[in-house]
Biopython code that builds the backbone (N, CA, C, O; Angstrom):
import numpy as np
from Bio.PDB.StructureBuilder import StructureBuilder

atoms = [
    (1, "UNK", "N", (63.334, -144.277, -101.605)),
    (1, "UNK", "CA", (64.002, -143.066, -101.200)),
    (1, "UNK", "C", (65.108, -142.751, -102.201)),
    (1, "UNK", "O", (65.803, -143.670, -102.633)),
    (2, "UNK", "N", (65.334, -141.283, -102.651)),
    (2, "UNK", "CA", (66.241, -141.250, -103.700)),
    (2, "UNK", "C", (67.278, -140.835, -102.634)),
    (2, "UNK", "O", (67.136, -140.662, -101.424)),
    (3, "UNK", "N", (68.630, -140.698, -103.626)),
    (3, "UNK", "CA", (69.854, -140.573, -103.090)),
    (3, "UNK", "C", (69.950, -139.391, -103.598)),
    (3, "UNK", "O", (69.769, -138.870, -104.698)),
    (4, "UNK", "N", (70.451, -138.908, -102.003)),
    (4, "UNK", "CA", (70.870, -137.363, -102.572)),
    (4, "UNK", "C", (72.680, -137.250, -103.176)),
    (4, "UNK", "O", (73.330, -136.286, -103.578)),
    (5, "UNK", "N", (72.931, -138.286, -103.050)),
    (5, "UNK", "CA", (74.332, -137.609, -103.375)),
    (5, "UNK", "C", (74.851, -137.167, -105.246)),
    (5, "UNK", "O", (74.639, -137.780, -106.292)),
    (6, "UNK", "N", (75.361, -136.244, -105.050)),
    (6, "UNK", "CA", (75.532, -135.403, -106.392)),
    (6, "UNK", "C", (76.645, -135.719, -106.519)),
    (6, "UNK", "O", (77.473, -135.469, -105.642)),
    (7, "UNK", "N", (77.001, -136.449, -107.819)),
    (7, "UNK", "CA", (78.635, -136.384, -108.176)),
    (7, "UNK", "C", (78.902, -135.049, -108.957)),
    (7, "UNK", "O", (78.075, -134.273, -109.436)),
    (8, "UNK", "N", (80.457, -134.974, -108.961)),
    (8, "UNK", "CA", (80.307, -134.146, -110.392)),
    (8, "UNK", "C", (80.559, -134.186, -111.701)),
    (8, "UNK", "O", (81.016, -135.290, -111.999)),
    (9, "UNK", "N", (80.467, -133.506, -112.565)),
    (9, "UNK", "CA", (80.918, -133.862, -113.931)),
    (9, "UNK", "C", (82.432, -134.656, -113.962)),
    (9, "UNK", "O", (83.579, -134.276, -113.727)),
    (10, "UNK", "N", (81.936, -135.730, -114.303)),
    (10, "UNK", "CA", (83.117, -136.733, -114.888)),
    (10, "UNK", "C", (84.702, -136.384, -115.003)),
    (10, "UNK", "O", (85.595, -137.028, -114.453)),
    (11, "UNK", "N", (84.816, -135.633, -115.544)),
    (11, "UNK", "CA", (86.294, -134.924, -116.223)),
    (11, "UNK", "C", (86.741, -134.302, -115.094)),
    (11, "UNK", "O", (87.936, -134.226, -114.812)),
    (12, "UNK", "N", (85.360, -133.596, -114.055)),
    (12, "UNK", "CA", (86.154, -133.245, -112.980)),
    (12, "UNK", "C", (86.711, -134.619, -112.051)),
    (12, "UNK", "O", (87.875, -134.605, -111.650)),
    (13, "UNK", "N", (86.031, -135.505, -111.818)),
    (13, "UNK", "CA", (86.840, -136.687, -111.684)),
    (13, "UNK", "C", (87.729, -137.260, -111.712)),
    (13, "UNK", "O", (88.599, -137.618, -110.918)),
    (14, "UNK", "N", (87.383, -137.423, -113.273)),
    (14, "UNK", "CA", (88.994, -138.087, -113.840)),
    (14, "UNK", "C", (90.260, -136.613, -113.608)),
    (14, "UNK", "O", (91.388, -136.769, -113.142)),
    (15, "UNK", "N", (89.807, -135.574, -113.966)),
    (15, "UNK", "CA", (91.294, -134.792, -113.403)),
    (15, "UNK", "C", (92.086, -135.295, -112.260)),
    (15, "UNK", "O", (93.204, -135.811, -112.262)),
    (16, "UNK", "N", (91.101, -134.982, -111.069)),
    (16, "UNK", "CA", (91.519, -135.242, -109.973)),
    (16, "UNK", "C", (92.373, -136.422, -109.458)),
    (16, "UNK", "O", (93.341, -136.533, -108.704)),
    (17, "UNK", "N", (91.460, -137.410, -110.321)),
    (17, "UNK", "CA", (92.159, -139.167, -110.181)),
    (17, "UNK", "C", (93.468, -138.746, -110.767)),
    (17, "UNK", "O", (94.573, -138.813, -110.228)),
    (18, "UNK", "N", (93.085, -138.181, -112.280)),
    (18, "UNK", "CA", (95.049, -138.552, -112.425)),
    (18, "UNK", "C", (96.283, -137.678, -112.004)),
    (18, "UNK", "O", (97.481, -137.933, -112.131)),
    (19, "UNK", "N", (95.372, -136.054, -111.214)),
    (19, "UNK", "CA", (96.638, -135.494, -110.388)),
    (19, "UNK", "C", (97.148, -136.422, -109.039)),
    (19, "UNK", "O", (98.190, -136.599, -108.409)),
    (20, "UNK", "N", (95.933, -136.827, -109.016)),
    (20, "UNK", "CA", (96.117, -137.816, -107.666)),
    (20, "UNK", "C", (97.374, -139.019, -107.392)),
    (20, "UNK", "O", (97.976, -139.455, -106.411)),
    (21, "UNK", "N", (97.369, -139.318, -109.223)),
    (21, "UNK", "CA", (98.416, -140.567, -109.601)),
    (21, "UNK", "C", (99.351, -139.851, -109.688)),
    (21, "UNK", "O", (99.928, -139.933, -108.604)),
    (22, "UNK", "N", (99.864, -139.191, -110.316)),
    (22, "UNK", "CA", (101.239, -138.386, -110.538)),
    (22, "UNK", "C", (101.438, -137.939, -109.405)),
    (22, "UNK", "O", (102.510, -138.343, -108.955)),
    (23, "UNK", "N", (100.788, -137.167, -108.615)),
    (23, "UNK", "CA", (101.582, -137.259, -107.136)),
    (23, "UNK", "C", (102.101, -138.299, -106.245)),
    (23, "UNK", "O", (103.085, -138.597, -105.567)),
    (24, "UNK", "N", (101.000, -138.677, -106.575)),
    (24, "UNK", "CA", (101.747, -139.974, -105.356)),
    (24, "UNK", "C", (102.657, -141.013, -106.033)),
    (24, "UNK", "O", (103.316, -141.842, -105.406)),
    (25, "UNK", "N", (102.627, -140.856, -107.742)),
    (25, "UNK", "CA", (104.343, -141.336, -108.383)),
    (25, "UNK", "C", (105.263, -141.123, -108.146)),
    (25, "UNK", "O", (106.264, -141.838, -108.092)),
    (26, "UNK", "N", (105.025, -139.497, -107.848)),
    (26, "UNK", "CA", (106.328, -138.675, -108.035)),
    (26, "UNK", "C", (107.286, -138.844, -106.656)),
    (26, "UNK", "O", (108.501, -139.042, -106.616)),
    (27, "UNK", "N", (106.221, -138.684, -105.409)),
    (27, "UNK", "CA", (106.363, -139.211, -104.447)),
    (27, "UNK", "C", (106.925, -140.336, -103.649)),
    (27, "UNK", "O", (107.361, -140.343, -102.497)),
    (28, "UNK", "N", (106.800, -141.383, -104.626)),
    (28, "UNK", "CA", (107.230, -142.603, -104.506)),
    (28, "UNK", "C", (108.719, -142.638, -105.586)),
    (28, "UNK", "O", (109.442, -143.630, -105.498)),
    (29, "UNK", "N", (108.919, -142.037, -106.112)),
    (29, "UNK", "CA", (109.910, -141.973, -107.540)),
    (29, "UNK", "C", (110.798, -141.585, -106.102)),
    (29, "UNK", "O", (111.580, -142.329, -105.511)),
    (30, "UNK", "N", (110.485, -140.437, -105.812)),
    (30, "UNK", "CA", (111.842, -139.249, -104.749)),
    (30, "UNK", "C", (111.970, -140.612, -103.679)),
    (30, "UNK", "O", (113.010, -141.264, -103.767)),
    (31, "UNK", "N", (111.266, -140.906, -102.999)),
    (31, "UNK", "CA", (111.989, -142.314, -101.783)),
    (31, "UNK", "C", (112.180, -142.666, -102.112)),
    (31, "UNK", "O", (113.331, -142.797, -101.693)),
    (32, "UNK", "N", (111.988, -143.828, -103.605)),
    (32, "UNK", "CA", (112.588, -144.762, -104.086)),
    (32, "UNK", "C", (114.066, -145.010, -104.510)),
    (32, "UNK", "O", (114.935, -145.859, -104.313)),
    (33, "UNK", "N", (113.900, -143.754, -105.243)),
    (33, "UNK", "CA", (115.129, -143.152, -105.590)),
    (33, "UNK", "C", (116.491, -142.477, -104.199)),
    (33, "UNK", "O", (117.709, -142.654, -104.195)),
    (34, "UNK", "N", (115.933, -141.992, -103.559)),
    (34, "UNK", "CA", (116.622, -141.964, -102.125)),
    (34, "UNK", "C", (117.275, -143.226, -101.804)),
    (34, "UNK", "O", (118.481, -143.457, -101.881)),
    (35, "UNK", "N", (116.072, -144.250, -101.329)),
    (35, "UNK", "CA", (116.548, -145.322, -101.155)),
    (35, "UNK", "C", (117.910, -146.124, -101.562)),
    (35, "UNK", "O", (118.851, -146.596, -100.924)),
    (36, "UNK", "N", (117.468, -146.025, -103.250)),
    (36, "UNK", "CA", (118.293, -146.812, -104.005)),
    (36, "UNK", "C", (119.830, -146.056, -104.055)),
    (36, "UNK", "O", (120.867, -146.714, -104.140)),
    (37, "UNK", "N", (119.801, -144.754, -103.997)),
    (37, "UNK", "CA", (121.353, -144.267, -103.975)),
    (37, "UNK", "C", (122.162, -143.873, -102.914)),
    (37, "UNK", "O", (123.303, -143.415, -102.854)),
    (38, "UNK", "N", (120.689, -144.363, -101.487)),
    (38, "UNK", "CA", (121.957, -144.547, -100.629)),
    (38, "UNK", "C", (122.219, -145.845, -100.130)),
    (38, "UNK", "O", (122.670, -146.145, -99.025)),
    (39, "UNK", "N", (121.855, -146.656, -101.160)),
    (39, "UNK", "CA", (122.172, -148.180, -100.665)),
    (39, "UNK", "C", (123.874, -148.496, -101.063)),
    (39, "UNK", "O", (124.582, -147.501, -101.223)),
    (40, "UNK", "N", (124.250, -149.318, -101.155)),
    (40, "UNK", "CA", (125.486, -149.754, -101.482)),
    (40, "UNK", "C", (125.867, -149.634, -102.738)),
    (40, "UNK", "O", (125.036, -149.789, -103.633)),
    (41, "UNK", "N", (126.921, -149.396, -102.964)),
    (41, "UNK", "CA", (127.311, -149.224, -105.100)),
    (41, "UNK", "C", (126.824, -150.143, -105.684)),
    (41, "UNK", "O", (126.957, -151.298, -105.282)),
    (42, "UNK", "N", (126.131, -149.815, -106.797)),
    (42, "UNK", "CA", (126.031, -151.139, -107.746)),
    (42, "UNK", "C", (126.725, -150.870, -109.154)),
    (42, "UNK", "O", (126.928, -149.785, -109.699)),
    (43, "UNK", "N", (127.051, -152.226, -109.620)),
    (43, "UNK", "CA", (128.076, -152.570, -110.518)),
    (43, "UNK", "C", (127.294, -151.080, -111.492)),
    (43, "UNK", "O", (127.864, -150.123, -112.016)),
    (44, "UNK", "N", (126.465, -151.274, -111.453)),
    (44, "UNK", "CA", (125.717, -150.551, -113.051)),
    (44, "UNK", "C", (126.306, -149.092, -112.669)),
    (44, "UNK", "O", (125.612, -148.513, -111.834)),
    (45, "UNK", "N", (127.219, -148.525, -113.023)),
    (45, "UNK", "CA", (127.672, -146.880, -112.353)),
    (45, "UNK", "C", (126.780, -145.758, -112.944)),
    (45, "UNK", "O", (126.372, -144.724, -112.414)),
    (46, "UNK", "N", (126.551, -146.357, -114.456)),
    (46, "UNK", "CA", (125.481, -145.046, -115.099)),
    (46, "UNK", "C", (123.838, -145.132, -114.349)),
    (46, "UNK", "O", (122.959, -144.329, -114.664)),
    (47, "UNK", "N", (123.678, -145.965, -113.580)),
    (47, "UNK", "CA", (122.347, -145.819, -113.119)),
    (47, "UNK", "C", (122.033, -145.207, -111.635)),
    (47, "UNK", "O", (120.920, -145.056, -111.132)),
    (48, "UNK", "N", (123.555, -144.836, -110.959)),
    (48, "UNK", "CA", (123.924, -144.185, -109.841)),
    (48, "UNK", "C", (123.586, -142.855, -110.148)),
    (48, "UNK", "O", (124.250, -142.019, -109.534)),
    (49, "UNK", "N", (122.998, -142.559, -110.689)),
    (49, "UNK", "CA", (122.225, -140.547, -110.795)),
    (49, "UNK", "C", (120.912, -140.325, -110.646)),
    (49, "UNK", "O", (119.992, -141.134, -110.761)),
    (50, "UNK", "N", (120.872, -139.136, -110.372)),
    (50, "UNK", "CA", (119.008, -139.001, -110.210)),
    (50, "UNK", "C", (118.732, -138.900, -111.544)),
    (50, "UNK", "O", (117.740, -139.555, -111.864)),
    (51, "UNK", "N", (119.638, -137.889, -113.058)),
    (51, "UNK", "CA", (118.985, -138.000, -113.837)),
    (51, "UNK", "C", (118.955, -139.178, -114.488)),
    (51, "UNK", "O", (117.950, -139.496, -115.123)),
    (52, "UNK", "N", (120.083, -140.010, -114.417)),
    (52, "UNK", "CA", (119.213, -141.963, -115.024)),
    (52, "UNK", "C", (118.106, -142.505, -114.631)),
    (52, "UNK", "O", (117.360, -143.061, -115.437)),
    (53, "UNK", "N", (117.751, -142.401, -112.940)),
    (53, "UNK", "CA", (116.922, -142.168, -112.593)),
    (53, "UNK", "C", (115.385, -141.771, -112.940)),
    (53, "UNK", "O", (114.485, -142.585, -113.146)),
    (54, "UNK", "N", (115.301, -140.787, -112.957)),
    (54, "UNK", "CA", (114.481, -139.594, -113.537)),
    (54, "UNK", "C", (114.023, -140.015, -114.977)),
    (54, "UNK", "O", (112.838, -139.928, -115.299)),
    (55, "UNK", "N", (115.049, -140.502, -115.891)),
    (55, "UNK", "CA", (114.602, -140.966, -117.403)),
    (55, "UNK", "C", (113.861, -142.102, -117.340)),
    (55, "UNK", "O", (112.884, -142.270, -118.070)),
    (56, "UNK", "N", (114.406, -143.283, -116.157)),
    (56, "UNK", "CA", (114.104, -144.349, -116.219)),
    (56, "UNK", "C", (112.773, -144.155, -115.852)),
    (56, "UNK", "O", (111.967, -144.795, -116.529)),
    (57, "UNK", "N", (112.311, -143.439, -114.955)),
    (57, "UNK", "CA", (111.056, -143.199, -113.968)),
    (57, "UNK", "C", (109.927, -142.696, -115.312)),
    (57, "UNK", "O", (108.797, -143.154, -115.480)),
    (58, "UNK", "N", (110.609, -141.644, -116.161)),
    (58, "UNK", "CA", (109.336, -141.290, -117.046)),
    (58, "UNK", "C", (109.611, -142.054, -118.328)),
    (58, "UNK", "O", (108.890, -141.616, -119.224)),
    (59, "UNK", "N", (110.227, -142.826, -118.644)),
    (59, "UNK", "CA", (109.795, -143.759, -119.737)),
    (59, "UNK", "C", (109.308, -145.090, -119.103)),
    (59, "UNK", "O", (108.202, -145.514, -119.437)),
    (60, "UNK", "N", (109.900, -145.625, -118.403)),
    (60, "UNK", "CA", (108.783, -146.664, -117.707)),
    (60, "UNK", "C", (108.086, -147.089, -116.313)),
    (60, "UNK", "O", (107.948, -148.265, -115.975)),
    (61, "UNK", "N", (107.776, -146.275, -115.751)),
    (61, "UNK", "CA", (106.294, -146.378, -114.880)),
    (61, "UNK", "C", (105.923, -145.192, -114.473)),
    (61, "UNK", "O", (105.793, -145.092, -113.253)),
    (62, "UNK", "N", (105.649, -143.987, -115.288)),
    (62, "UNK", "CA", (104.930, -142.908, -115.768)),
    (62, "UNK", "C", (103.855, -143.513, -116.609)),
    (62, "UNK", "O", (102.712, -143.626, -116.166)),
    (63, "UNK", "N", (104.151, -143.866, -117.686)),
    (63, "UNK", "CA", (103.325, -144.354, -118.919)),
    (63, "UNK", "C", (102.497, -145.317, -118.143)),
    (63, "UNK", "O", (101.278, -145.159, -118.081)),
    (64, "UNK", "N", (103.360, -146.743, -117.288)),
    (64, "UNK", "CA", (102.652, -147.702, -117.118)),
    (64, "UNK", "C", (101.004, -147.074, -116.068)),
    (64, "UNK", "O", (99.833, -147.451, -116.114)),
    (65, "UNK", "N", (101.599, -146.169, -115.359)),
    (65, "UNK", "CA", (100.982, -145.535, -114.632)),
    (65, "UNK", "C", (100.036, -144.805, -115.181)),
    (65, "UNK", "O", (98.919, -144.937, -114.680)),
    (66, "UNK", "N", (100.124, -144.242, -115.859)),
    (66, "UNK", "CA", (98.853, -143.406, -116.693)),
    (66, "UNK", "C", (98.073, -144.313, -117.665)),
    (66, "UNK", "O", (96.907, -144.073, -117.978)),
    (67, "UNK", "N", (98.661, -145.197, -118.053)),
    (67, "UNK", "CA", (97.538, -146.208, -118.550)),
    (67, "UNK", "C", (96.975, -147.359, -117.976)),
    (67, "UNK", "O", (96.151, -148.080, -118.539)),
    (68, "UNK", "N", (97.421, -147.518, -116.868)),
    (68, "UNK", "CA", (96.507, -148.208, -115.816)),
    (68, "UNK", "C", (95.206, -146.916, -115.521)),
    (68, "UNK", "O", (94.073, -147.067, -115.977)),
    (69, "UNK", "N", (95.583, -145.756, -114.751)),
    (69, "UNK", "CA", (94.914, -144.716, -114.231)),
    (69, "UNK", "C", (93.770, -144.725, -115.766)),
    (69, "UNK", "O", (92.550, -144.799, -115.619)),
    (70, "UNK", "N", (94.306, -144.653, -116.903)),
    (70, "UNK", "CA", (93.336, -145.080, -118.103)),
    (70, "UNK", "C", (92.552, -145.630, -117.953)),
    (70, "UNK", "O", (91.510, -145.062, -117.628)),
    (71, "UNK", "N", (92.582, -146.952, -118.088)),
    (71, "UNK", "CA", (91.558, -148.032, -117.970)),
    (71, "UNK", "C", (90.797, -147.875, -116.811)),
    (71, "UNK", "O", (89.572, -147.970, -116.884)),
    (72, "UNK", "N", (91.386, -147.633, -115.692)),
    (72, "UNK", "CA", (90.370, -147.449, -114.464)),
    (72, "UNK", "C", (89.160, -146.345, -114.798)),
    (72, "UNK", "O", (87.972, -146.488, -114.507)),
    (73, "UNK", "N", (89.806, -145.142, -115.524)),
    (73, "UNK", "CA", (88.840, -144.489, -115.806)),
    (73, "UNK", "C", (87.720, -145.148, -116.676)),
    (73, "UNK", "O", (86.584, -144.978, -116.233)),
    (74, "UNK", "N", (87.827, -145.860, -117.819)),
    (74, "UNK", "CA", (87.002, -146.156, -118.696)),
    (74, "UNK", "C", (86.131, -146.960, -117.989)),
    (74, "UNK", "O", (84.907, -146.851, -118.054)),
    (75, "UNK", "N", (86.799, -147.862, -117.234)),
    (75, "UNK", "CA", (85.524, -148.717, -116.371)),
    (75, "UNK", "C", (84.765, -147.600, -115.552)),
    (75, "UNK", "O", (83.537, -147.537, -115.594)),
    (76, "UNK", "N", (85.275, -147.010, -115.052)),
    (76, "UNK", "CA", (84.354, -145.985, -114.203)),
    (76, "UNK", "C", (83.720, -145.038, -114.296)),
    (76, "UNK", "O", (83.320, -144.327, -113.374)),
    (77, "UNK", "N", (83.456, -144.842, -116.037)),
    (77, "UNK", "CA", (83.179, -143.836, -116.397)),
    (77, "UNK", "C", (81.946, -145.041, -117.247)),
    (77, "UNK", "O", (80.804, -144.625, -117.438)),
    (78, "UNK", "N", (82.270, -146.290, -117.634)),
    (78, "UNK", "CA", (81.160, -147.122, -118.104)),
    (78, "UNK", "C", (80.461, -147.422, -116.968)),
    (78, "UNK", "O", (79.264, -147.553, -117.224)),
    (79, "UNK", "N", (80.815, -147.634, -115.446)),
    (79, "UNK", "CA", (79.826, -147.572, -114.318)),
    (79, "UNK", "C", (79.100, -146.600, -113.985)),
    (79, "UNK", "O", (77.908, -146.661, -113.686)),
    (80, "UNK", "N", (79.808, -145.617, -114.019)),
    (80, "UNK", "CA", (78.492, -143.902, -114.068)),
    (80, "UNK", "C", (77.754, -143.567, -115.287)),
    (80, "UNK", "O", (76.836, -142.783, -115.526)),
    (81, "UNK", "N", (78.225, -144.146, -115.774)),
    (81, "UNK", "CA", (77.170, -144.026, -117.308)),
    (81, "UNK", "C", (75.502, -143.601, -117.007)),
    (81, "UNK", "O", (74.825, -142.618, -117.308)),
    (82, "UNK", "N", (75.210, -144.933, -116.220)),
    (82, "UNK", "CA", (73.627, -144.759, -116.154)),
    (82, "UNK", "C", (73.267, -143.134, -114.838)),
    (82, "UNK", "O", (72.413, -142.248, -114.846)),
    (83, "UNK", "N", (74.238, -143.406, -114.055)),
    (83, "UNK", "CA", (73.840, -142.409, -113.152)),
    (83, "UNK", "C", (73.900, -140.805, -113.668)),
    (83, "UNK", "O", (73.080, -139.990, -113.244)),
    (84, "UNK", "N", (74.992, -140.427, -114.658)),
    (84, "UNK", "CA", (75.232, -139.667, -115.781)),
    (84, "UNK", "C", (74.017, -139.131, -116.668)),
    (84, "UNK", "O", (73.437, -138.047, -116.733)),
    (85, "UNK", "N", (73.893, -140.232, -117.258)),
    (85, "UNK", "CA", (72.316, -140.376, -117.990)),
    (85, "UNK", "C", (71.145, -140.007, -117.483)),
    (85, "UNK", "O", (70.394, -139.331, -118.187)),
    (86, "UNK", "N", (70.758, -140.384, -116.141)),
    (86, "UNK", "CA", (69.534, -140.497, -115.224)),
    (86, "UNK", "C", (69.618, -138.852, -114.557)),
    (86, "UNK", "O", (68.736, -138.219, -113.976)),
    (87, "UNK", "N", (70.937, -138.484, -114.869)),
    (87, "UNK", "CA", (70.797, -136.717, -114.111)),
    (87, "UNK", "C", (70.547, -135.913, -115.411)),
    (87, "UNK", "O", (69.809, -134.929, -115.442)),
    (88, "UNK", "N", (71.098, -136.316, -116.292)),
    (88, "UNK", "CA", (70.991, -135.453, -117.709)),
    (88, "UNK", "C", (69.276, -135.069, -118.211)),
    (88, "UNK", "O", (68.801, -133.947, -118.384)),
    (89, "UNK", "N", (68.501, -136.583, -118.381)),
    (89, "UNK", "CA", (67.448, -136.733, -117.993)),
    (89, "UNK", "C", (66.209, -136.096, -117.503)),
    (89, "UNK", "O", (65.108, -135.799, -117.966)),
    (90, "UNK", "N", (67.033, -135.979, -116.032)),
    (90, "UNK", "CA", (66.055, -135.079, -114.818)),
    (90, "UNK", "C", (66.533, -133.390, -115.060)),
    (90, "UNK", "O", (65.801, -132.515, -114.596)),
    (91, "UNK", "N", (67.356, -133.145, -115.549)),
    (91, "UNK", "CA", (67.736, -131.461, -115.682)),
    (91, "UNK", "C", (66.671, -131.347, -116.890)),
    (91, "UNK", "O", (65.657, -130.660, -116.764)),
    (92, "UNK", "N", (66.983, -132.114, -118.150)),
    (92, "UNK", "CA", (65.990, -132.277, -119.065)),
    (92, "UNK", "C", (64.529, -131.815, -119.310)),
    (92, "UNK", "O", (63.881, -131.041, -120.013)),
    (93, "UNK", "N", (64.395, -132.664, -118.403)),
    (93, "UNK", "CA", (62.564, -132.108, -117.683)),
    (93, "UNK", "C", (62.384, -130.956, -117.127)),
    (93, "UNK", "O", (61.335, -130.361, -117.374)),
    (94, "UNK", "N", (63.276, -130.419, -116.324)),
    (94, "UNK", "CA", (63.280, -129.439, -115.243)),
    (94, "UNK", "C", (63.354, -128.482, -116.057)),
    (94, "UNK", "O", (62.868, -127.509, -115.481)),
    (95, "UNK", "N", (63.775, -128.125, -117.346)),
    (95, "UNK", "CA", (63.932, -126.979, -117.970)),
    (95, "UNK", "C", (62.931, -126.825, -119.008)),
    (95, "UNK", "O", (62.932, -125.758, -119.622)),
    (96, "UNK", "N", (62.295, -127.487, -119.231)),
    (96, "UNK", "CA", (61.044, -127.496, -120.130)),
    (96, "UNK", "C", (59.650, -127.166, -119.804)),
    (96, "UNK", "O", (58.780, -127.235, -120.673)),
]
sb = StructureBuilder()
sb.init_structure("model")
sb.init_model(0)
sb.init_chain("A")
sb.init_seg("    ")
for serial, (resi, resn, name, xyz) in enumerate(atoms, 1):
    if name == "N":
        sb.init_residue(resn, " ", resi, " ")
    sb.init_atom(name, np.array(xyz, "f"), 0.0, 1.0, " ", f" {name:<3s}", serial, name[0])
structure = sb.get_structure()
């Protein structure tokens, strides 16, 4: 029995995956950040702002974040490979 289920083109995929990550960063950046400045003073006074904050957030775990969301893609885009292939294939025929 074949499978009917239709993915879609790849890229529409991966878009989605990585609006998917940046939201729910950004998301987590704003509570985190909540959190942390209404906790108690800490010695560090320049890191008491949203924009230290905010810098700290997109130089390190933005990046880390988009290149994890990276690699996930590449594996998952080397796992659809064949299924990719096997539709390309069948349109192939169908138009000839």
């Amino acid at each position: 029995m074949k499978s009917s289920i239709r993915l879609p083109k790849f890229w529409v995929l991966a878009t989605a995956q990585i609006v998917l990550v940046v939201a729910c960063a950004v998301v987590w950046f704003y509570f985190r950040t909540v959190a942390y400045l209404a906790g108690p003073p800490d010695p560090d006074t320049y890191a008491w702002n949203w924009g230290f904050q905010l810098v700290a957030f997109t130089i390190v775990w933005l990046p880390a974040l988009l290149v994890c969301t990276g690699i996930l893609l590449v594996i998952e885009r080397a796992a659809l490979a064949p299924y990719y292939h096997a539709r390309a294939l069948q349109v192939g025929r169908h138009v000839r």
